[in-house]
N, C-alpha and C positions, 0 to 999 in steps of 0.2 A: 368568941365569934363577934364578940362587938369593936372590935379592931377590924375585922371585914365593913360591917358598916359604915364605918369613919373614915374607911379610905373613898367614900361617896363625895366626903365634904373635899377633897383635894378636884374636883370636877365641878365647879360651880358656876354657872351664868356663864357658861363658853370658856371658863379660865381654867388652867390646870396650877393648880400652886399660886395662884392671885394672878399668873400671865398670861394677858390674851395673846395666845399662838396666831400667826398666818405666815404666808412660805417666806416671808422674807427672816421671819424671825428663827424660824428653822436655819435659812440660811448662816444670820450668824453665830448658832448655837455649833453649826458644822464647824465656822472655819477655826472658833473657839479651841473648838476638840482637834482638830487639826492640829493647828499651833500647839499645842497642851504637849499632843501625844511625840513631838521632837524631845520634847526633855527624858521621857519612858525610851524613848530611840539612844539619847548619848547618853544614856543611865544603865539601861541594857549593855552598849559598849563599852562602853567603862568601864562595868564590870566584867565583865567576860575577858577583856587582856589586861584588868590587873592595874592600867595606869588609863588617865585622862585619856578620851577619843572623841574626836565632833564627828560622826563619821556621814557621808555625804548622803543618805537619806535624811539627817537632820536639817541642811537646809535645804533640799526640797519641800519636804513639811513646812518648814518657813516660809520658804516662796509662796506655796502654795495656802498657805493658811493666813497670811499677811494680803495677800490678794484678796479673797475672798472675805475677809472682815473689811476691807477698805473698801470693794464693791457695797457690803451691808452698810456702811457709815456712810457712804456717798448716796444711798436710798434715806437711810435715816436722816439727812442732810443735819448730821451732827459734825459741828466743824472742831471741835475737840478730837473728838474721835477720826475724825478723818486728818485732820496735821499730824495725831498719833499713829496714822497710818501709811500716812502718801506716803515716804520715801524710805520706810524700811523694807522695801523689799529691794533695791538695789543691793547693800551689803550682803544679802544673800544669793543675788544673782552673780555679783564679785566673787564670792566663794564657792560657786559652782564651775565658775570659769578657768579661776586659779586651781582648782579640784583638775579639773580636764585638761588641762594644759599641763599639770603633774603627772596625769597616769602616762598619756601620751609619751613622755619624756623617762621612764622607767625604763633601767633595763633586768634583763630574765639570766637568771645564770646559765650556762648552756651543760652547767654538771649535777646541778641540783632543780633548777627550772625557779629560787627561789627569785621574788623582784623585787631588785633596789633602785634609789635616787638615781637616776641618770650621774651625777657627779662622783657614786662610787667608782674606784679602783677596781677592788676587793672585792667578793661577794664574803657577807659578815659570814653566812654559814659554812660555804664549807675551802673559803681562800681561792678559789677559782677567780684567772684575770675577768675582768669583764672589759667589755669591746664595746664602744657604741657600732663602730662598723658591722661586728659579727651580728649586735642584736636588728640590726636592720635587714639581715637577711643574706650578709657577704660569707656566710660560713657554713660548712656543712652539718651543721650542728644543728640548723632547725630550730634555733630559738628566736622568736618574735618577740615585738614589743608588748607585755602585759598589756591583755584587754581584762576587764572587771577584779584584778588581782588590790 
């Protein structure tokens, strides 16, 4: 039980662990965890298919957690931290965009439903032609352009 008492000493004079907390410093403990948790995100996908994957909640995470530390460094008016921060969130806004302007351009096979690169022929799985006309909707086939695939 004296392990119970000792965890008194991590609560001292307003400081938890020696750091005086207040919301800003919450703040950048968030976007910290934020950022952290994309690499758990393309670690998770990676493993799950076997070969390397970025997959597109990773840079949201990015975006989103580069943001929110560059607001806390522009409070902390730390100018290290904040040059370390200003303009990384572009490359990830870049790859959100090139992300959406891929799915958009995917086409669905109209025999298997499965969806490739706009520039297939072939569909890999089951050899069915693929049509950009058909997947836009010129065929009675009912297959659309992959949304979230």
């Amino acid at each position: 039980m004296d392990w119970l008492a000792g965890l008194g000493l991590m609560w001292i004079e307003g400081r938890f662990l020696g750091i005086e907390w207040h919301a800003w410093k919450v703040v950048g403990w968030v976007g910290n965890a934020i950022f952290f948790s994309r690499f758990v995100v393309q670690w998770y996908a990676t493993e799950r298919l076997r070969r390397v994957v970025i997959p597109q909640a990773f840079w949201w995470l990015s975006l989103i957690g580069s943001l929110i530390l560059l607001s806390y460094a522009i409070q902390r008016r730390d100018s290290v931290f904040i040059a370390g921060q200003a303009f990384s969130w572009i490359p990830y806004l870049r790859n959100l965009w090139i992300h959406r302007r891929n799915k958009s351009s995917q086409l669905t096979c109209p025999a298997c439903s499965r969806v490739s690169p706009s520039d297939y022929r072939h569909c890999p799985k089951c050899g069915q032609v693929l049509s950009e006309a058909s997947d836009k909707g010129g065929s009675d086939t009912g297959s659309v352009l992959a949304k979230g695939h």
